[in-house]
C-alpha positions in Angstrom: -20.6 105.2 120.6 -23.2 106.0 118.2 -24.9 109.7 117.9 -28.9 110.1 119.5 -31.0 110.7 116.3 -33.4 114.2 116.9 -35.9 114.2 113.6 -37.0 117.7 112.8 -40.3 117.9 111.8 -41.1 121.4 110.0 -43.9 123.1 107.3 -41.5 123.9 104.9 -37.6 123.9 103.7 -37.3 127.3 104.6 -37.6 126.7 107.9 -35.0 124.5 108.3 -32.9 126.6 106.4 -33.5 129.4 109.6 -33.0 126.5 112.0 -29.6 125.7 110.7 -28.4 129.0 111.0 -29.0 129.4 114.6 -29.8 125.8 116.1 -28.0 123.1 114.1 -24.5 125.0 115.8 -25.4 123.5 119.3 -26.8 120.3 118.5 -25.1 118.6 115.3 -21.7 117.9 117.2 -23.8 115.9 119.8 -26.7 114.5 118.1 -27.7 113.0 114.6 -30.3 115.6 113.2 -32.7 113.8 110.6 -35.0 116.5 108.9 -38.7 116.3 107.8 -39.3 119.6 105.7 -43.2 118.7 104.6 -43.3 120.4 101.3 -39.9 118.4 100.3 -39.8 115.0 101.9 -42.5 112.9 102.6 -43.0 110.8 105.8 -44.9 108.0 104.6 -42.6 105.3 105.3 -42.2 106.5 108.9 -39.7 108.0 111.3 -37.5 106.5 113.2 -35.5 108.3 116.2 -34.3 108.9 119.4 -36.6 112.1 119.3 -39.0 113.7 117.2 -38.6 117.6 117.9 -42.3 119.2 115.7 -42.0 122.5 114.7 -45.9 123.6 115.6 -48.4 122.1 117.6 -50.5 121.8 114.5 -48.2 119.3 113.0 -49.2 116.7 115.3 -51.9 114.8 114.4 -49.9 114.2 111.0 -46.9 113.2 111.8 -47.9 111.1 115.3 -49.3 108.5 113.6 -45.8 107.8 111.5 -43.3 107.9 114.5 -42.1 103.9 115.3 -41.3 102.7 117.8 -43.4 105.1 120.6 -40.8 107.8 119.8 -41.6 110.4 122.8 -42.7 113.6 120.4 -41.9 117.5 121.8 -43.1 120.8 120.5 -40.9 123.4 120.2 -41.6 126.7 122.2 -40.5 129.7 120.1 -39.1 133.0 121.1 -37.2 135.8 118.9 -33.5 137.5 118.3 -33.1 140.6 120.8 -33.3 142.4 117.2 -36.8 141.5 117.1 -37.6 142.4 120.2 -36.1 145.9 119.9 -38.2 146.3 116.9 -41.3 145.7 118.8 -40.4 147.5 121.9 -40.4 150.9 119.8 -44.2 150.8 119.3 -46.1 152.9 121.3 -48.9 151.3 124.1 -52.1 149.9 121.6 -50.8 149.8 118.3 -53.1 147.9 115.9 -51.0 145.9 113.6 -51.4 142.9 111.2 -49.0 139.5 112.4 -48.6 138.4 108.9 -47.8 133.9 108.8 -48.1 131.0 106.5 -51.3 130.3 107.8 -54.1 131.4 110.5 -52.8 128.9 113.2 -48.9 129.8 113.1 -50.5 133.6 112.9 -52.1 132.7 116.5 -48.9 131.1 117.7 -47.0 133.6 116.7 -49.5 136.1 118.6 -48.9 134.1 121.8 -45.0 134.2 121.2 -45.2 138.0 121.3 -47.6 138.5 124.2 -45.4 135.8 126.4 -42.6 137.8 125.8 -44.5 140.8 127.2 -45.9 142.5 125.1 -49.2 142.2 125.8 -50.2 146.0 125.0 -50.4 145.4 121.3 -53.3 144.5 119.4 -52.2 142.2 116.4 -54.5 140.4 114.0 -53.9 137.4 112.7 -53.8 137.8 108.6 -52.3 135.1 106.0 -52.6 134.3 102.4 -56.3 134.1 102.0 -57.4 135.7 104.9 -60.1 138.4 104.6 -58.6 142.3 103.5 -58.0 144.3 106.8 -58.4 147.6 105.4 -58.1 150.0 108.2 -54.4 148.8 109.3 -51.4 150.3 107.4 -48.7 148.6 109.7 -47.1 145.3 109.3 -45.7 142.8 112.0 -44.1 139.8 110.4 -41.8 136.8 111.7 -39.6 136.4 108.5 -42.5 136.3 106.2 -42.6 140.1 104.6 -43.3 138.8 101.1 -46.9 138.0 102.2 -47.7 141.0 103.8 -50.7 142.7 101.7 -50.3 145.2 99.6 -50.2 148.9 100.1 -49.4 148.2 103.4 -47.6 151.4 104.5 -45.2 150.1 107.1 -43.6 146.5 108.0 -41.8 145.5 110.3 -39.6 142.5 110.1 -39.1 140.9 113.3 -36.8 138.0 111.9 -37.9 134.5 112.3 -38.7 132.3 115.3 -36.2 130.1 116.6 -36.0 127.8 119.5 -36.1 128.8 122.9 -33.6 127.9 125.7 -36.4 126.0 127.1 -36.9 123.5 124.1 -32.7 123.6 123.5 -32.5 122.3 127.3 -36.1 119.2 127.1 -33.7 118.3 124.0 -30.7 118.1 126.0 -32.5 116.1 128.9 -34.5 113.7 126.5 -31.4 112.7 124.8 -29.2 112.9 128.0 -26.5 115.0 126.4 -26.0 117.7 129.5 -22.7 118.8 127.5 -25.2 120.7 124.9 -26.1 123.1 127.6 -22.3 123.7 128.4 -20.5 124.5 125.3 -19.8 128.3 124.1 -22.3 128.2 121.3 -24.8 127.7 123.9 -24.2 130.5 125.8 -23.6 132.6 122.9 -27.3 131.7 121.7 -28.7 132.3 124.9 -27.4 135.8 124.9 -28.5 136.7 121.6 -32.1 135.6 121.9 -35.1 137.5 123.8 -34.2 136.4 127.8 -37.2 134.1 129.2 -39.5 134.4 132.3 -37.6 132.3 135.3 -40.8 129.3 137.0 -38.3 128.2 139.7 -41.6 125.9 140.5 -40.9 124.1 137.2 -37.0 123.8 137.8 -36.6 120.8 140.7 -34.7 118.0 140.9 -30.4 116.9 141.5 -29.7 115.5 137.9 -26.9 116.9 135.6 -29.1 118.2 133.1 -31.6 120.0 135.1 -28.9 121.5 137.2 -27.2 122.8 134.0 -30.5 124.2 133.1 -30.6 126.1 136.4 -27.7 127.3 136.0 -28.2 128.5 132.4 -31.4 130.4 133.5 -30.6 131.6 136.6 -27.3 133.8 134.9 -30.4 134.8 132.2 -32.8 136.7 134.8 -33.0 139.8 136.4 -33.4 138.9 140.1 -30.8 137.8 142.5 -31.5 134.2 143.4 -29.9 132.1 146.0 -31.2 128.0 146.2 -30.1 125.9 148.9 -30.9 122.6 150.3 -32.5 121.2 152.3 -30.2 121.9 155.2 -29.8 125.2 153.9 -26.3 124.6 152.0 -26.1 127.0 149.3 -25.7 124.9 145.7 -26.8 127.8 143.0 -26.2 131.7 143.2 -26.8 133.4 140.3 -24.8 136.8 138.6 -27.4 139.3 140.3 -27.1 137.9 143.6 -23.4 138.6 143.1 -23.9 142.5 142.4 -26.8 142.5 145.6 -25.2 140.4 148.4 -21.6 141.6 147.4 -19.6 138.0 147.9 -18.1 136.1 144.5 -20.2 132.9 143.6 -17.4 130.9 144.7 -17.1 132.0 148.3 -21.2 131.4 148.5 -21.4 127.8 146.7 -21.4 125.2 149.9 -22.1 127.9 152.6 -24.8 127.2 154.9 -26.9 130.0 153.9 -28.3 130.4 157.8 -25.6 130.6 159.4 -23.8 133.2 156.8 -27.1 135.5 156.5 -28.9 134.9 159.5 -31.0 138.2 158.7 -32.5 136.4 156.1 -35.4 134.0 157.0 -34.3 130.7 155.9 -34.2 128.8 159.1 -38.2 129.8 159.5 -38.7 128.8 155.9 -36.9 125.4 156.2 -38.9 124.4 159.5 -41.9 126.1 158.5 -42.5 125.0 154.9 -44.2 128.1 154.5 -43.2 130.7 151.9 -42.1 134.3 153.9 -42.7 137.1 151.1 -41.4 140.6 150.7 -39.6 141.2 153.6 -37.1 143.9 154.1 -34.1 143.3 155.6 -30.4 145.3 155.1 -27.6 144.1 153.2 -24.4 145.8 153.1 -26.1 149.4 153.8 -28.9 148.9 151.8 -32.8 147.9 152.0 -33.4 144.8 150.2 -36.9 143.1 150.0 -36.5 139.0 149.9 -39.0 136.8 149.2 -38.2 132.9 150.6 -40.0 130.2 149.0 -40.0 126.5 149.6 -39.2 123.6 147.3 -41.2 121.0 147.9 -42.5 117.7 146.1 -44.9 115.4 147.3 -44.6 116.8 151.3 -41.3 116.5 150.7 -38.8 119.4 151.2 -36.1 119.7 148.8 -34.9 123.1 149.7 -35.8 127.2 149.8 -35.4 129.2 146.7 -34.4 133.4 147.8 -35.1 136.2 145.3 -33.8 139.5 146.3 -34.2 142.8 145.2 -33.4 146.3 145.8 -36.5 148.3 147.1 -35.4 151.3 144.7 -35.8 148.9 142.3 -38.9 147.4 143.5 -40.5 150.8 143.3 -39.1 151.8 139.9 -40.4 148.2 138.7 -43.7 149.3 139.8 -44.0 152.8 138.7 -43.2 150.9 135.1 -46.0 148.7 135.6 -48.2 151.7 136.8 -47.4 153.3 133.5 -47.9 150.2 131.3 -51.6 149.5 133.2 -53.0 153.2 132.5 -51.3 153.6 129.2 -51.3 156.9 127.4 -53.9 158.0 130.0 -53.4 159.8 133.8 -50.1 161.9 132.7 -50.3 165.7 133.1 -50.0 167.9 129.7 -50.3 171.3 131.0 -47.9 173.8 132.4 -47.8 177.1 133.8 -47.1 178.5 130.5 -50.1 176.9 129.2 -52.1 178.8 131.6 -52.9 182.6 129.4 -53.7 186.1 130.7 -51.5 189.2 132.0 -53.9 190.4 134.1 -52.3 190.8 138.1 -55.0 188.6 139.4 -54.0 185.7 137.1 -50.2 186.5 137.2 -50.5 186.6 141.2 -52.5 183.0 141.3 -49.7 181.5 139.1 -47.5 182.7 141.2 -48.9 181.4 144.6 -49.4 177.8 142.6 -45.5 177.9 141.7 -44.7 177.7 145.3 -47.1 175.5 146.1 -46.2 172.9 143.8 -42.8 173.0 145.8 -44.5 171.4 149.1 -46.3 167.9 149.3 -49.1 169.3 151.4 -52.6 168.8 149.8 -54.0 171.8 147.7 -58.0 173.1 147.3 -58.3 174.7 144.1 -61.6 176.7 144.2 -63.0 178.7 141.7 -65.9 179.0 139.2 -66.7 176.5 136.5 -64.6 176.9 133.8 -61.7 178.8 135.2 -59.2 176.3 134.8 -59.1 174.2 138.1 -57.5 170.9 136.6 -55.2 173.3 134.0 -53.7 174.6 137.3 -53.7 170.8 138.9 -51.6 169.7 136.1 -49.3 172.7 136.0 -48.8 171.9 139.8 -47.9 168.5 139.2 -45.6 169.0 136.1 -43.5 171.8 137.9 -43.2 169.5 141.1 -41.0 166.8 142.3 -43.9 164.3 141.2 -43.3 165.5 137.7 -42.3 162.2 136.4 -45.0 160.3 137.6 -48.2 159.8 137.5 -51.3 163.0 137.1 -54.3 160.6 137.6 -57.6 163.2 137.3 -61.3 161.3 138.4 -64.4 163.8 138.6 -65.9 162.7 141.7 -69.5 164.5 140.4 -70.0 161.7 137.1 -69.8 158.5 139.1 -71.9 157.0 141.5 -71.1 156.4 145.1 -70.7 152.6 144.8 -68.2 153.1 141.7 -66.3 156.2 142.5 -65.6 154.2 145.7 -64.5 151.2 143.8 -62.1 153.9 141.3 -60.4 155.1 143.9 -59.4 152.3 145.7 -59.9 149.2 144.1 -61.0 146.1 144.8 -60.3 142.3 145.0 -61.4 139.1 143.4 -65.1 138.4 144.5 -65.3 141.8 146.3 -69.4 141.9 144.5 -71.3 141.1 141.9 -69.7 141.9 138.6 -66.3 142.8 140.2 -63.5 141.5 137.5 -62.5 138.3 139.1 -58.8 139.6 138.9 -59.5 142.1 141.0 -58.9 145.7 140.1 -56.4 148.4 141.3 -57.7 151.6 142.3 -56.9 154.9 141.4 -54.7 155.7 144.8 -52.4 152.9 143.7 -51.8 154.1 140.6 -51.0 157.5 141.7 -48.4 156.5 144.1 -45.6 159.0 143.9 -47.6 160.7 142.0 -50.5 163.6 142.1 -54.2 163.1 142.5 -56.9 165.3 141.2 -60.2 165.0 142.6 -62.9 167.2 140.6 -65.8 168.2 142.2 -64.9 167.3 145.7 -68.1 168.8 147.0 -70.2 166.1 145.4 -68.7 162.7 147.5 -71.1 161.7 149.8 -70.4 160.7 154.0 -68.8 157.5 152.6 -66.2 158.3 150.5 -65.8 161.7 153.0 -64.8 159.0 155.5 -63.2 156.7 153.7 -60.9 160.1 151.7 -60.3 161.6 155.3 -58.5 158.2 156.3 -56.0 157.8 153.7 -55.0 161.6 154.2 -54.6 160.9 157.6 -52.9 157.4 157.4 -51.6 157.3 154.2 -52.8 153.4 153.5 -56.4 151.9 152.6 -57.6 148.8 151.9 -59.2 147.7 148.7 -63.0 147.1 148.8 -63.6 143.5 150.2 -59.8 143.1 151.0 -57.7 142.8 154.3 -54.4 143.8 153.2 -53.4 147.6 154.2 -51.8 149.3 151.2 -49.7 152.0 152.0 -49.2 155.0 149.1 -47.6 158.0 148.8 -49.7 160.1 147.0 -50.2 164.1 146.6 -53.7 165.7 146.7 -55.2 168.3 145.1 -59.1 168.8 145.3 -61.1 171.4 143.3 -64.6 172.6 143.5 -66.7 175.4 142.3 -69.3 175.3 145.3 -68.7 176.6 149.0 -67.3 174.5 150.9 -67.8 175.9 154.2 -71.6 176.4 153.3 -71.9 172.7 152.9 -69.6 172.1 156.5 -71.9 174.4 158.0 -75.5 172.7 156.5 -73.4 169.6 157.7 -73.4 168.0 154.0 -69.8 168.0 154.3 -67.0 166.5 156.7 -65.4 169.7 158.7 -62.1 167.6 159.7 -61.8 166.2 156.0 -62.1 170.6 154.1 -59.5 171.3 157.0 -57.2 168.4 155.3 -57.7 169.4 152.3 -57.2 172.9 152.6 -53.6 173.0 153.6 -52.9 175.3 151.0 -55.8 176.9 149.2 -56.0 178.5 146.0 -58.8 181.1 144.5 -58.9 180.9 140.8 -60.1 184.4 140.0 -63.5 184.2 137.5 -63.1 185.7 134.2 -65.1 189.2 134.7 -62.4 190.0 137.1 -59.5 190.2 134.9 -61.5 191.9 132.3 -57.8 192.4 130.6 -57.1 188.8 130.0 -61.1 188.4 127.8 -59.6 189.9 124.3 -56.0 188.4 124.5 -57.5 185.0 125.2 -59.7 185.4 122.7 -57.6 186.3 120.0 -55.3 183.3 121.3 -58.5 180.7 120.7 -59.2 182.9 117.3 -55.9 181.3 116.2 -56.3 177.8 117.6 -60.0 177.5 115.6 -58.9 178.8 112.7 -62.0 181.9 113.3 -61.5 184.5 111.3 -63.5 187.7 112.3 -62.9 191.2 113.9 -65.6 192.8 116.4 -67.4 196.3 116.2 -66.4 198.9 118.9 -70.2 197.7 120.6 -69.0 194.1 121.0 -65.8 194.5 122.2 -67.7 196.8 124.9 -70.4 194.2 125.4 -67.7 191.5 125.4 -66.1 193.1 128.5 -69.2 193.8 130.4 -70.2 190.0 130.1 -70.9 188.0 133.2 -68.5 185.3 132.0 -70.4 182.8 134.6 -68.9 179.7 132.1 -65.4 181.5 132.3 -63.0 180.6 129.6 -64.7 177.5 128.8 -68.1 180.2 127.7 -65.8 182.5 125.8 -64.1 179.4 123.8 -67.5 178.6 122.7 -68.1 181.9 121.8 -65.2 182.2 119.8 -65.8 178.9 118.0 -69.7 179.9 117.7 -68.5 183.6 115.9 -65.8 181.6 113.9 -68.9 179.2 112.1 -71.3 182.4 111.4 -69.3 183.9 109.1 -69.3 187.3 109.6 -66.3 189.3 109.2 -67.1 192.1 111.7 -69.2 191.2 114.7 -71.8 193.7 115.9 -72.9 193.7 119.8 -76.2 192.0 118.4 -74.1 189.3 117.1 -72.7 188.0 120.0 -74.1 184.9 122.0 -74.4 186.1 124.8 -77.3 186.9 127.2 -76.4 188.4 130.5 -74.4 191.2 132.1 -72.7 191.1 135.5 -75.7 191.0 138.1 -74.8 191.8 141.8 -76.1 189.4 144.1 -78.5 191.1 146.9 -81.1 189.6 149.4 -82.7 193.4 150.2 -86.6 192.7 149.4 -85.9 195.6 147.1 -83.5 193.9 145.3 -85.7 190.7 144.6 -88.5 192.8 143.3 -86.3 194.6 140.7 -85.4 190.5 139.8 -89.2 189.5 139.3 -89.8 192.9 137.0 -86.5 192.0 134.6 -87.9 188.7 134.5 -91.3 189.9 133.7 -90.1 192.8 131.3 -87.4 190.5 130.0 -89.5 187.6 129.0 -92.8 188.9 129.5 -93.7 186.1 126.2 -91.9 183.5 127.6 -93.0 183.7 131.7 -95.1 180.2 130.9 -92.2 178.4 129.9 -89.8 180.2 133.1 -92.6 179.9 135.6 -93.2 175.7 134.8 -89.4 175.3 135.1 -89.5 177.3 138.5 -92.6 175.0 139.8 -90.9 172.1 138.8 -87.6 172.8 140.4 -90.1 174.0 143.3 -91.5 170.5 143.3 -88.6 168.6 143.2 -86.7 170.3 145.6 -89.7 169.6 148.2 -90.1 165.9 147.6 -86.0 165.6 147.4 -86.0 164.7 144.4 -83.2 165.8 141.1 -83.9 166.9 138.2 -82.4 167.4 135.2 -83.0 169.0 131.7 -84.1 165.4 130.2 -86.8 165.5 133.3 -87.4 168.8 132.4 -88.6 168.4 128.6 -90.6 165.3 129.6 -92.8 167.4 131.8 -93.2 170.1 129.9 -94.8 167.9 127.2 -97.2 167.0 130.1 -98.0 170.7 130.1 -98.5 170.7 126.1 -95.1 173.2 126.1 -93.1 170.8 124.6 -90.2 172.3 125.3 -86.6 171.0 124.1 -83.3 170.3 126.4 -81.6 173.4 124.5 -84.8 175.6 125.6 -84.7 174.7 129.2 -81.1 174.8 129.2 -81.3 178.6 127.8 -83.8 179.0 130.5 -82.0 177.6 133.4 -79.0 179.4 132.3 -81.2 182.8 132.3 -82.6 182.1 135.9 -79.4 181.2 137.3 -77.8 184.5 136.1 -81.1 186.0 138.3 -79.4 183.4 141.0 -82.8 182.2 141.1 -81.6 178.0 140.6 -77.8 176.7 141.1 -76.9 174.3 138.4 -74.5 171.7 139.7 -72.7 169.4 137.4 -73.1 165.5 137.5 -75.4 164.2 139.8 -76.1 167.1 141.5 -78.9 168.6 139.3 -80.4 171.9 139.1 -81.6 173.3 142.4 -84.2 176.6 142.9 -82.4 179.0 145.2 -84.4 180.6 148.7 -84.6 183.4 146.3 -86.0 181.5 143.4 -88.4 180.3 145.8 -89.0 184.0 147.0 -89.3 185.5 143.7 -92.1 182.3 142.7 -93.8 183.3 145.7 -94.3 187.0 144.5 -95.2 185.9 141.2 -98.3 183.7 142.8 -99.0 187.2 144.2 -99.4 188.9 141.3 -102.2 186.1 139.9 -99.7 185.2 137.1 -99.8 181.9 138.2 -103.1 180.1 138.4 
């Protein structure tokens, strides 16, 4: 009996050169292999064949028109060695990176190839002989093809040519009816040397010898344990994984009824039902195994249920991996406790409380001024816990709306509103599970997400915006916030069952001006980090000392990098940008009239510019309004001051070391204090104010 005729239909001679290598092996014994290289041969007088196997897509439209005989034509679906794959794995999440091919549409194919391998978190442009210069790219992905990569390209990376995937080996096996391709050890070889494919058990029906082969093939490839049985539940495939989950040999399982021998496992449901039962947990041989039952079914007809199992250690490893590859480089703790700087008891004594903490999962209230270091003490909790390993998601619940911050944190699903991604989105709880979560500014979430926070502490599950499905999570909690939380229970602005959750375990980040010790060792430590070369006078070390340090460490960083750019080489007290001294707060009538005669000694030239910020504030915080230093600079051109953002920052700055207006982060605004208000009063009094 005569060989089946396959022609080969390729771009160049090369290629078939590469195919010979790897494919010709487990075909040429079975079938006759005619080959078309296009730059060689020419196809004019027609091709005749059993099979016409095309290289690319793009060859097609050519080469249709010269097949006789209504030859059925297939495409071949490409994949790469494990080598190549290897290659590819070791770049790091968004690498930009030329794919370098013989032209711009087997660039774009080659594109897909990688992403439907998986690798989706690559950015690759397409660039071929002709194409336009890429100038800001200095790496180099090619299939085979390094002698057209551009040059001066710094790095390239050869990922070895495409070949044929087990896919197109078996649609060549089937259209030529030669099942024996699929069962001979050059086969099997090949498919173990190759990049493993993604398992459609949709796609995979039927009782032939070839597809069953094919099944069989593919089954042994992937990572899941599968068992498939008819329709009356006999078992006729069982795959290597199932083996290593279900603990019986493959030939003690093939013929089994599959309900009878595992009758925790849903089956009987699934073959009556018709309906696919997913994800649930049952035990097997000690352990807790999720399966997932699906029917097979073809026109109404039920064939038989597919079974995947898999390990729920592994189901949550699998995830965490996902997890990692959806956020990326992002959400992933730097800091530790060594990171934190300063010898100073107070400092030494709130490390040491946070060391232990970190040891518990109970949530944590980090409270302390701004710029004290609340999330630097959040991230050393979570690298020195058990959650270490996982993921250190941060959100600052001050910068985002209600309506988005609500949507961050917990997601959403397809349709949920207007503008929602229509893939849904996973929310910031999910993708913290196992791990830590950091909420900033905790005093800024309005009754909402209050309700909506205290819930999941208290159940530990949510449900996506728009969604019906209850998502359980694991998740650690540590808030932070520089305002007074039991103020705001008490002006009832803030949930007192929701600050009693959070503050399992609270911890006081001392402000700067008390561990006076720690200012000139953490500024020679950012002297060295800048690069700031200067010394300072006796005066300003004195003056440094004194300083209100209100901004903390983040005020004395910028002073540091501020006296690094002026380029003096010893810093007088006049030197230094600062502009207040530690002022005791006191609500004695006494005390408020010794405020109003700094301010009026103090800035005596000024008092137009302080007194219109006061009034505005005044104005604002009557109609309920915020405002902000943008607000702020528009007015005051109203008032021919015309006064910038930087001046009515200074200014604000100045009035708030009087504790005359709170400045709150985000959307909280700038508030005038009762004693700003007091003090404005006095100065109507005085007829300064007309």
């Amino acid at each position: 009996m005569s060989k089946k005729t396959l022609a080969l239909v390729t771009y160049h001679s090369y290629s078939i050169e590469i195919y010979d290598l790897f494919i010709m092996p487990l075909l040429d014994e079975h079938v006759r292999i005619d080959k078309y290289p296009l730059d060689a041969v020419s196809i004019t007088g027609g091709i005749k064949a059993d099979l016409v196997l095309l290289s690319s897509f793009t060859l097609y439209q050519n080469v249709k028109k010269h097949v006789l005989n209504d030859t059925e034509i297939i495409i071949a679906d490409h994949t790469l060695m494990k080598a190549g794959t290897d290659r590819i794995k070791q770049l790091p999440n968004g690498t930009r990176a030329m794919l370098v091919n013989i032209n711009y549409k087997v660039c774009i194919e080659s594109i897909l190839m990688i992403h439907q391998l998986g690798f989706r978190n690559l950015e690759l442009i397409p660039v071929y002989p002709g194409s336009v210069p890429v100038g800001d790219i200095d790496l180099a992905i090619t299939p085979g093809e390094p002698s057209l990569v551009p040059k001066g390209v710094r790095k390239i990376i050869d990922i070895g040519h495409r070949v044929f995937s087990i896919g197109t080996i078996a649609e060549i096996a089937a259209k030529l009816e030669k099942p024996e391709i699929l069962d001979c050890d050059d086969f099997h070889a090949y498919s173990g040397s190759i990049a493993p494919p993604s398992l459609n058990l949709d796609n995979i029906l039927g009782d032939n010898q070839i597809l069953n082969k094919q099944l069989d093939t593919l089954l042994n490839i992937v990572d899941k344990a599968i068992i498939i049985t008819n329709a009356k539940g006999v078992i006729h495939s069982y795959n290597a994984s199932a083996e290593r989950i279900i603990g019986y040999r493959k030939e003690k399982m093939i013929g089994e009824n599959a309900v009878k021998l595992m009758p925790e496992i849903p089956y009987r449901e699934v073959l009556e039902s018709g309906k696919e039962i997913s994800q649930k947990l049952v035990n097997i041989n000690g352990s807790s195994i999720a399966v997932t039952v699906t029917p097979i079914a073809i026109g109404g007809n039920l064939y038989g249920v597919a079974a995947t199992f898999e390990r729920f250690t592994e189901i949550e490893e699998s995830q965490h991996k996902l997890r990692i590859q959806l956020i990326g480089k992002g959400h992933r703790a730097k800091y530790t406790f060594d990171d934190i700087l300063g010898t100073s008891s107070g400092i030494a004594e709130c490390k040491k409380i946070a060391k232990r903490m970190a040891d518990s999962t109970s949530s944590i209230l980090i409270m302390g001024e701004s710029g004290t270091g609340k999330e630097l003490f959040a991230q050393a909790i979570h690298n020195h816990s058990g959650r270490k390993d996982y993921q250190f998601v941060a959100i600052n619940c001050a910068a985002l709306p209600e309506s988005l911050l609500e949507s961050e944190l917990f997601g959403y699903v397809r349709g949920a509103f207007s503008g929602a991604k229509k893939e849904g989105k996973m929310g910031l709880f999910e993708l913290a599970h196992k791990g830590t979560l950091f909420l900033d500014e905790i005093g800024e979430i309005s009754p909402t997400i209050q309700v909506r926070l205290l819930r999941v502490l208290q159940e530990r599950s949510f449900m996506r915006i728009g969604g019906d499905e209850v998502i359980s999570v694991d998740v650690r909690i540590i808030a932070a916030t520089n305002s007074n939380l039991e103020e705001l229970v008490s002006r009832g602005q803030f949930r007192q069952d929701l600050y009693y959750r959070l503050k399992v375990l609270p911890l006081i980040i001392p402000p700067l001006r008390e561990r006076k010790e720690d200012i000139v060792t953490l500024m020679n430590v950012y002297k060295r980090k800048l690069n700031a070369e200067f010394e300072l006078s006796g005066d300003a070390e004195t003056k440094l000392l004194n300083n209100g340090w209100h901004g903390n460490v983040r005020e004395l960083i910028n002073c540091v990098e501020y006296l690094g750019n002026i380029d003096e080489h010893l810093v007088t007290a006049r030197q230094l940008p600062l502009t207040q001294t530690v002022r005791p707060l006191k609500e004695e009538p006494e005390n408020r009239v010794g405020l109003m005669d700094d301010l009026l000694r103090d800035e005596q030239h000024n008092l137009p510019d302080y007194l219109f910020v006061l009034e505005s504030l005044e104005k604002a915080y009557t109609n309920r309004e915020r405002i902000g230093r943008r607000t702020l600079a528009a007015k005051s051109r109203e008032r021919a001051l015309f006064l910038t953002e930087q001046e009515i920052r200074s200014i604000l700055l100045k009035l708030q070391e009087s504790h005359l207006v709170s400045i709150k982060k985000g959307r909280g605004g700038t508030k005038i204090t009762d004693l700003g208000k007091t003090v404005l009063g006095q100065l109507r009094e005085t007829d300064l104010i007309h």
